[in-house]
Backbone as ProteinMPNN parsed JSONL, in Angstrom:
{"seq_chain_A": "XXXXXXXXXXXXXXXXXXXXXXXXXXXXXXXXXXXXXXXXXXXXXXXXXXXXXXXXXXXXXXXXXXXXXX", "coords_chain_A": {"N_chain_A": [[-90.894, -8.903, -116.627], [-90.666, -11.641, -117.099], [-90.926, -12.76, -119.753], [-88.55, -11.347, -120.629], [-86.204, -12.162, -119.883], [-86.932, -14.77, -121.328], [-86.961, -14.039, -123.6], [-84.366, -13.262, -124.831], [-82.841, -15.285, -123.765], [-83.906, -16.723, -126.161], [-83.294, -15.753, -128.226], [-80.075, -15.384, -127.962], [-80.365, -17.94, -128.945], [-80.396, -19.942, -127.249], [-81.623, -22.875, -125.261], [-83.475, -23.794, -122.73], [-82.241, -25.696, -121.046], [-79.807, -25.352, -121.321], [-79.397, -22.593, -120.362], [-80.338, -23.473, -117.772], [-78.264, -25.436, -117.063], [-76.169, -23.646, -116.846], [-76.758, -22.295, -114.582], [-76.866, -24.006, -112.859], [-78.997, -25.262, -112.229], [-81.908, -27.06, -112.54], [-83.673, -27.617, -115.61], [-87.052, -27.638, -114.786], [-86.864, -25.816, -113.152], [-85.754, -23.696, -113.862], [-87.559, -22.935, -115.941], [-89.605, -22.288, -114.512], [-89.362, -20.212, -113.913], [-89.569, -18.355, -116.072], [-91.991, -18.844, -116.733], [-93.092, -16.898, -114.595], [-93.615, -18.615, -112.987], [-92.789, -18.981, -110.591], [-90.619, -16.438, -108.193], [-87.707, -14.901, -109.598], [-84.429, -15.051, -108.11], [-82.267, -12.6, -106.478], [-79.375, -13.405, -106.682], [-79.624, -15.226, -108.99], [-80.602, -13.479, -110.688], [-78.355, -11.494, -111.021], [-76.653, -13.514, -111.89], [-77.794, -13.842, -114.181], [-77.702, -11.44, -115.716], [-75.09, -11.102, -115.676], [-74.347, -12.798, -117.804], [-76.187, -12.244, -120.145], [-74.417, -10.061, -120.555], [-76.214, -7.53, -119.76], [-77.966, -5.212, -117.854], [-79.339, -5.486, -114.638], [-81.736, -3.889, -113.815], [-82.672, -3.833, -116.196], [-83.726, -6.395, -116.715], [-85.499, -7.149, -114.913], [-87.128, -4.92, -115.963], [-87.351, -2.006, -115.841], [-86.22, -0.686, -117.321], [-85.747, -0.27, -120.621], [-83.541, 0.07, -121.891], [-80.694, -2.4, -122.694], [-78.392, -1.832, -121.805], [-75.122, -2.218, -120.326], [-74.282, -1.335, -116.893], [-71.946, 0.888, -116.168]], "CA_chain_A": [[-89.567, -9.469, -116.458], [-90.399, -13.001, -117.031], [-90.931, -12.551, -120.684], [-87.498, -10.911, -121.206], [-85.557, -14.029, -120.217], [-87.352, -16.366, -122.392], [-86.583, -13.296, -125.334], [-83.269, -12.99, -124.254], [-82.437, -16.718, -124.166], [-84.159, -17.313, -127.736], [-82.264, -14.303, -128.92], [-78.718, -15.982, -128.012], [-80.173, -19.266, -129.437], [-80.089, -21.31, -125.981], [-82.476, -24.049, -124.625], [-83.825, -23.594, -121.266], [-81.629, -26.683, -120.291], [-78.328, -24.631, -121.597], [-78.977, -21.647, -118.946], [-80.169, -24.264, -116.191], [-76.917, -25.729, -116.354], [-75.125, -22.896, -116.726], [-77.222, -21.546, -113.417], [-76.472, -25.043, -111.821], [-80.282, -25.878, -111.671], [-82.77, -28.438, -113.121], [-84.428, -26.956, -117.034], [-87.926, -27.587, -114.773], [-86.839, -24.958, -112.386], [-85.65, -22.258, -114.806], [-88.265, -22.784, -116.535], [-90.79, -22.087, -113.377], [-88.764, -18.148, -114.053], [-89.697, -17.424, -117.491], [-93.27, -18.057, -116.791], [-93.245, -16.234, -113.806], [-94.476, -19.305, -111.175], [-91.774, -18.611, -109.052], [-89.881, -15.383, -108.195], [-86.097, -15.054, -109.372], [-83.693, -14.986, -106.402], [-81.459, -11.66, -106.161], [-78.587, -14.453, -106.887], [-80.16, -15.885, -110.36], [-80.812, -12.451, -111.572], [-76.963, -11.184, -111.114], [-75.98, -13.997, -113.43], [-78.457, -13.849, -115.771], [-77.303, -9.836, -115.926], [-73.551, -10.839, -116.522], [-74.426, -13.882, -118.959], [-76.002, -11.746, -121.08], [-74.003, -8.133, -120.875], [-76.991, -6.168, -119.62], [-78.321, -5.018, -116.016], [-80.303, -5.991, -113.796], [-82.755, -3.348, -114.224], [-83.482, -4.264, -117.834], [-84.086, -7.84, -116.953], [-86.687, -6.419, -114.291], [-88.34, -4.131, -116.952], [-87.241, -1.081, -115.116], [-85.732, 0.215, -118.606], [-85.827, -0.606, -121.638], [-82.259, -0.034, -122.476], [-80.23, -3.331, -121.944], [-76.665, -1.841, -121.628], [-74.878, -2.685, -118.754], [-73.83, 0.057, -115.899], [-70.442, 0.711, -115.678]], "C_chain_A": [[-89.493, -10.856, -117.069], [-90.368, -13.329, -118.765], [-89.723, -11.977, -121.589], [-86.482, -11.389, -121.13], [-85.734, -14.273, -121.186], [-86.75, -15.083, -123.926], [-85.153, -13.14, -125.166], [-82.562, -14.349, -124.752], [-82.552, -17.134, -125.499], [-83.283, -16.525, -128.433], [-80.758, -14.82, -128.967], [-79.339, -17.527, -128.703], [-80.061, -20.562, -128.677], [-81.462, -22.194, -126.087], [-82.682, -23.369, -123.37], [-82.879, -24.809, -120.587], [-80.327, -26.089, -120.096], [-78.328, -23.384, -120.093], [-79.379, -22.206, -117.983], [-78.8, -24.657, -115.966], [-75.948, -24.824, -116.027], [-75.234, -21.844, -115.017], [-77.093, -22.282, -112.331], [-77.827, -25.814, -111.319], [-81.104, -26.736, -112.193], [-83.144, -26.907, -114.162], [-85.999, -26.725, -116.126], [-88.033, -26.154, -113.647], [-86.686, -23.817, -113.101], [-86.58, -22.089, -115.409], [-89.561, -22.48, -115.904], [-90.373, -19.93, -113.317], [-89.7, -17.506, -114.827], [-91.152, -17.804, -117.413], [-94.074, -18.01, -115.888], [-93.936, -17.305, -112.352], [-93.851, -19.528, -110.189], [-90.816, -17.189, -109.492], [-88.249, -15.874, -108.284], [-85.026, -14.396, -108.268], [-82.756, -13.658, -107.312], [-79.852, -12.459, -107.585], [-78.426, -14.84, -108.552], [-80.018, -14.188, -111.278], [-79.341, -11.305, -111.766], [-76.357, -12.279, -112.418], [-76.515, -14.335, -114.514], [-77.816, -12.369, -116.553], [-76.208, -10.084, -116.877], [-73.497, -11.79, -117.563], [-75.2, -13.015, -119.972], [-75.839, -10.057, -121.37], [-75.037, -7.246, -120.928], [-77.084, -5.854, -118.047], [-79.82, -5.359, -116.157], [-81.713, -4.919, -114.128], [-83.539, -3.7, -115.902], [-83.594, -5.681, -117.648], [-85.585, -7.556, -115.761], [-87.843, -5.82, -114.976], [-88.221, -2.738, -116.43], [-86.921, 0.015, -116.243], [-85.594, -0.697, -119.519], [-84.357, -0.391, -122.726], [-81.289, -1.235, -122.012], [-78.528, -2.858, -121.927], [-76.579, -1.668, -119.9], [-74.262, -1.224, -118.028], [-72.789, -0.182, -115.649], [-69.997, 1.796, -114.935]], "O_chain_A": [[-88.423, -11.265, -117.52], [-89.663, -14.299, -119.042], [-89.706, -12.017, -122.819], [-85.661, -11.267, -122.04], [-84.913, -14.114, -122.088], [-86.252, -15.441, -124.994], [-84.981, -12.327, -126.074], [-81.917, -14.5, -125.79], [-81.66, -17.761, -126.07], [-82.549, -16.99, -129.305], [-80.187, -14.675, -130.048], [-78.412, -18.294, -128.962], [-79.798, -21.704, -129.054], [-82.233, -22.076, -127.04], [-82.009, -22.387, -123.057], [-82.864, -24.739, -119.358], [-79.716, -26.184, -119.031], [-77.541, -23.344, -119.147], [-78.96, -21.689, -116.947], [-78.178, -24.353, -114.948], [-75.061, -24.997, -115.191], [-74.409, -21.103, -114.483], [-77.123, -21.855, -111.176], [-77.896, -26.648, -110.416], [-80.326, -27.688, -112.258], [-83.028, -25.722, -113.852], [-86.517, -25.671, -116.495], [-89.095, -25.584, -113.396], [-87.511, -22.916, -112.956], [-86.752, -20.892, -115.64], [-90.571, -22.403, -116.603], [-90.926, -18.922, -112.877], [-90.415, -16.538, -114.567], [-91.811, -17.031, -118.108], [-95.19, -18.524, -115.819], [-94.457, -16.992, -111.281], [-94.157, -20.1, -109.142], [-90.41, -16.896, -110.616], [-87.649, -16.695, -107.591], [-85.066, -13.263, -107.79], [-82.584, -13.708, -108.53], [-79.539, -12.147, -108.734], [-77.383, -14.766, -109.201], [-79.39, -13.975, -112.315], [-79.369, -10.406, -112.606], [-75.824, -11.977, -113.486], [-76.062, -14.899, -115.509], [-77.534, -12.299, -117.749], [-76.071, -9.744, -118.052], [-72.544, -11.654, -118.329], [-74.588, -13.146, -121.032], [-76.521, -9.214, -121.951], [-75.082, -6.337, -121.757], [-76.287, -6.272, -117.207], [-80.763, -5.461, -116.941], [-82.668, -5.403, -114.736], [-84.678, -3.732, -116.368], [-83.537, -6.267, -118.729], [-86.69, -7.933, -116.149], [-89.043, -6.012, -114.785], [-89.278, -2.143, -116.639], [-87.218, 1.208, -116.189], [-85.333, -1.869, -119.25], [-84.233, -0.637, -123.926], [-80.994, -1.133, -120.821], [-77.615, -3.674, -122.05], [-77.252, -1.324, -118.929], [-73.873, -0.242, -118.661], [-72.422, -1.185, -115.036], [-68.851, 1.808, -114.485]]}, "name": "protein", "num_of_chains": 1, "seq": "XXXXXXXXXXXXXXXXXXXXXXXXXXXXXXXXXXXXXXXXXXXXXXXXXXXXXXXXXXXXXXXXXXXXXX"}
């Protein structure tokens, strides 16, 4: 999972500071996600989903298809 953030984020071209703010949290905290030294809250992982148009399961690793469930 924590690996498909950070590809995710580079992939749109962000910073780790760009989706802290946009998550409302410090860059040193998001950045405790993507390599994995803290677990992402329920919460975090809903708007990482809808920020970048996939599901939750593909930010998990559950599938490997990132389209979203409608």
């Amino acid at each position: 999972m924590y690996p498909r953030i950070r590809d995710l984020r580079e992939d749109h071209d962000k910073k780790q500071t760009e989706i802290a703010n946009m998550l409302g949290m410090s860059q040193t905290g998001y950045s405790k996600y993507e390599t994995g030294e803290n677990d992402i809250p329920t919460s975090i992982l809903i708007k990482l989903a809808r920020y970048y148009n996939t599901s939750i399961d593909y930010l998990l690793g559950e599938t490997d298809k990132p389209d979203r469930y409608e």
